[in-house]
N, C-alpha and C positions, 0 to 999 in steps of 0.2 A: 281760924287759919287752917286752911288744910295741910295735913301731914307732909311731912319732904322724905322721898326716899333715900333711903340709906346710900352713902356715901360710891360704894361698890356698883348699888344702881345703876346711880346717874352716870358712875365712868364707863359700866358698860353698854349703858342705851348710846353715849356721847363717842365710843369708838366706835359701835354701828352704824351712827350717822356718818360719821367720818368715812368710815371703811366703803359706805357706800356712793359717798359722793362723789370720791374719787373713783371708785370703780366705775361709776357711770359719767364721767365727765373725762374717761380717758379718748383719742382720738386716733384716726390710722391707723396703720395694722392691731396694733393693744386694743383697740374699740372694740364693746361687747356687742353685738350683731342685733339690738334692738332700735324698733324708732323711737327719734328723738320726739316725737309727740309723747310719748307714755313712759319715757325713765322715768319723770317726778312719781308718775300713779308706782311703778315697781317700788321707787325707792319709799313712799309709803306704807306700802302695803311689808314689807322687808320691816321697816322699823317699827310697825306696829304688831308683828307678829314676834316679833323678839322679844318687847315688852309685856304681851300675853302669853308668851310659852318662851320664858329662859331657855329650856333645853334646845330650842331649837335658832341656829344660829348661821346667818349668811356669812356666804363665800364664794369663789369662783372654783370653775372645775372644767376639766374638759367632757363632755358629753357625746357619745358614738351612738349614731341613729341607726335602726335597722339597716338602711342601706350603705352602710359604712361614710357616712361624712359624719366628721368630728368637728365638734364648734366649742367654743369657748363661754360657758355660760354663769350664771347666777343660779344657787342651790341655798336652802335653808336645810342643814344637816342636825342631826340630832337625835329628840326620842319624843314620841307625841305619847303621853301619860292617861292613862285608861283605868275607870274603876270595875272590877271585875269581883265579884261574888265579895265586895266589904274587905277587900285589898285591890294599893294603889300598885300598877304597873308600867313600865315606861320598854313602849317598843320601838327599837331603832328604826330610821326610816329618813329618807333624801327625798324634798320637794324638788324637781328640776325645772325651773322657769324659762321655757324653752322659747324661740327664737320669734312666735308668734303672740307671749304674752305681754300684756293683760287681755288681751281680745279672745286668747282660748287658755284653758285652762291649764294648769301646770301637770307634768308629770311625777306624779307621786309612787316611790320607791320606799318597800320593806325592806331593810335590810338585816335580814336575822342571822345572829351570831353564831359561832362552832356550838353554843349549847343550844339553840333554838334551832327549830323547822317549821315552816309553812304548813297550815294546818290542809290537810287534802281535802280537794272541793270546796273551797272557801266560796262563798257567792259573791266577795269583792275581789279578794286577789286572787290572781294566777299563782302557778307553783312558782316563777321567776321573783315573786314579790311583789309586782308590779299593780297596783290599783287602779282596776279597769275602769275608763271611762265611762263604759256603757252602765257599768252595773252600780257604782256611787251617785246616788242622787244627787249631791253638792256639785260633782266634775259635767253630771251628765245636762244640769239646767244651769250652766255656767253662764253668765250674762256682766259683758263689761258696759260699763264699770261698775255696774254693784257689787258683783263677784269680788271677795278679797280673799287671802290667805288666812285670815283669824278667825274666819269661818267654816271656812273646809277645815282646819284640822279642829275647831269643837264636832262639825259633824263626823268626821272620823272619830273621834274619840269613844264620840255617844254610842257612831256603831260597832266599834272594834269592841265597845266592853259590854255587849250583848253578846257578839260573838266575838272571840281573838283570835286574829287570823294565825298567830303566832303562839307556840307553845314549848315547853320542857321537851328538850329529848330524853327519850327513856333511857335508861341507865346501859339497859344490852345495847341499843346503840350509839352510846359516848364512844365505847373503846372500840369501835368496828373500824377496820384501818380503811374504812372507803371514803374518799375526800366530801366535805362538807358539801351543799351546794350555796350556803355563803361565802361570803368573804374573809379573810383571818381577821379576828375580832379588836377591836381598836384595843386600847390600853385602859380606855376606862371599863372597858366590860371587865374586868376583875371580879375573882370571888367573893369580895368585903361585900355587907349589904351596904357599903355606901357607894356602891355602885349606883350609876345613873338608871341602869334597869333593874335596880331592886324595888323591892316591895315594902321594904321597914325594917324596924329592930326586929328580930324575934320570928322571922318568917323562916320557912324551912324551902321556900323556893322561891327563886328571883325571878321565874317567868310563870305563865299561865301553867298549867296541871296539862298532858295531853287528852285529848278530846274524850278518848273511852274512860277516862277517872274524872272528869269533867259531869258527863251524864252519869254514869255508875260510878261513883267513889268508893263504894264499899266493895267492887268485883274488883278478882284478882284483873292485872293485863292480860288480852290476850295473847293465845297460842302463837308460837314463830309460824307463819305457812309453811317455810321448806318443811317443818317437824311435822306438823299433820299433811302436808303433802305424803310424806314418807311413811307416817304410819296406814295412812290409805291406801297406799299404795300395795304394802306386804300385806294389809288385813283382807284386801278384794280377793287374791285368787284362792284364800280358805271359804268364802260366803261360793265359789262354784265350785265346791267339791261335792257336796250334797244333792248337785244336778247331774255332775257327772257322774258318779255312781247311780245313781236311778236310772239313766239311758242305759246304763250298760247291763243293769239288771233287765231289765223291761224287754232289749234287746236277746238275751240269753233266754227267757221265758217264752217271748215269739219261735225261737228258733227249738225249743225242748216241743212247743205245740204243734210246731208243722211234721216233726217227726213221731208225735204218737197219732195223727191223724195220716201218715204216709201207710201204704203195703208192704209189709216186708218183703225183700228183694233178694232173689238167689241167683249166683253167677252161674254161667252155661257156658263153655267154653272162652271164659274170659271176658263173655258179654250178660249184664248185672238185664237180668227181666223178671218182670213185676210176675208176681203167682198170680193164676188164676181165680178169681172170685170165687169162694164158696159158693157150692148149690142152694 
């Protein structure tokens, strides 16, 4: 007899099912803006990724598209969970199942916390968060109906915990009064490790390491630029004093030569003429 899941399970795969039926069987203006050929494939694809990643869990939301129209859509919100160097880490992040899916693939959104930032130059995301279609292999060979959502976020996972797009901010700047460029961080992001982006008992950081203690753990961080901006700055015009002194020397030496190579000059009535050449 196979095993029955724990009680909790079942009530929460049994309100997703719920949650979802009705969301997708609502009509007129409340109707969410997909065809009625493909709600069944969504709402599959929705309850089978909730079953495979607890953390990550549908809803509706309003969604604002580059060209400013806002629609009313289906999101699976959460944290897709990443093994990184023999620790488990959980990066916040919003699937948006936009108004053409299952036929193209969803938009998928980082969303990193006041202690997290965007690692720079990431090869999937942008600095916004945003997981580029072009450059994810799962989004960019998307094919309905094969394509599902329990697959894109294993293959995100696989590649997020080669590279993480997401990491610690560094301590100098926690307390920098310059505004995050995420979002204010929900209530589960808490200090406790039983935060849903922590790593375990006993860990000393809930997110990834930043990138330069990531490659070199043992080097100190580096330098602030403004500070070596500044110190370069004052150290350049000491390295051209040793040129400018030589010109002026070099200068003065020309000038002592042409005067012992000149004829001494006697004035005649106010007018300076050369002496005559010796015989």
């Amino acid at each position: 007899m196979a095993p029955q899941p724990p009680p909790s399970a079942t009530a929460a795969a049994q309100h997703v099912q719920q949650f979802l039926t009705t969301a997708l069987s609502q009509r007129g203006p409340a109707a969410l803006p997909y065809a009625e050929d493909v709600k069944w494939h969504i709402r599959q694809h929705l309850v089978a990724l909730a079953e495979a990643y607890s953390s990550l869990r549908p809803r509706t939301a309003t969604f604002t598209h580059n060209d400013g129209r806002s629609a009313h859509l289906l999101q699976a919100e959460g944290t897709i969970p990443i093994s990184f160097r023999g620790a488990v880490y959980h990066l916040p992040a919003s699937i948006w199942l936009l108004e053409s899916y299952p036929r193209r693939p969803p938009a998928v959104y980082l969303t990193p916390t006041r202690d997290m930032l965007v690692k720079p130059g990431h090869p999937l995301v942008d600095p916004s968060g945003l997981v580029r279609e072009d450059a994810a292999p799962y989004l960019r060979s998307w094919v309905f109906p094969a394509s599902n959502l329990v697959d894109l976020v294993r293959s995100l996972s696989h590649l997020f915990g080669l590279d993480p797009p997401l990491y610690t901010r560094p301590n100098h700047a926690t307390s920098s009064p310059s505004p995050s460029p995420s979002p204010s961080p929900s209530p589960l992001a808490s200090s406790s490790f039983s935060s849903p982006y922590g790593v375990g008992v006993g860990s000393p950081s809930r997110f990834p390491p930043p990138p330069s203690s990531q490659a070199h753990p043992h080097l100190r961080p580096t330098e602030d630029p403004a500070e070596v901006f500044r110190r370069n700055a004052v150290a350049k015009p000491r390295s051209w004093m040793p040129s400018i002194r030589t010109w002026v020397q070099c200068a003065v030496l020309r000038r002592l030569r042409w005067r012992a190579s000149s004829p001494p000059r006697l004035s005649y009535g106010g007018v300076r003429r050369n002496l005559p050449a010796a015989p």
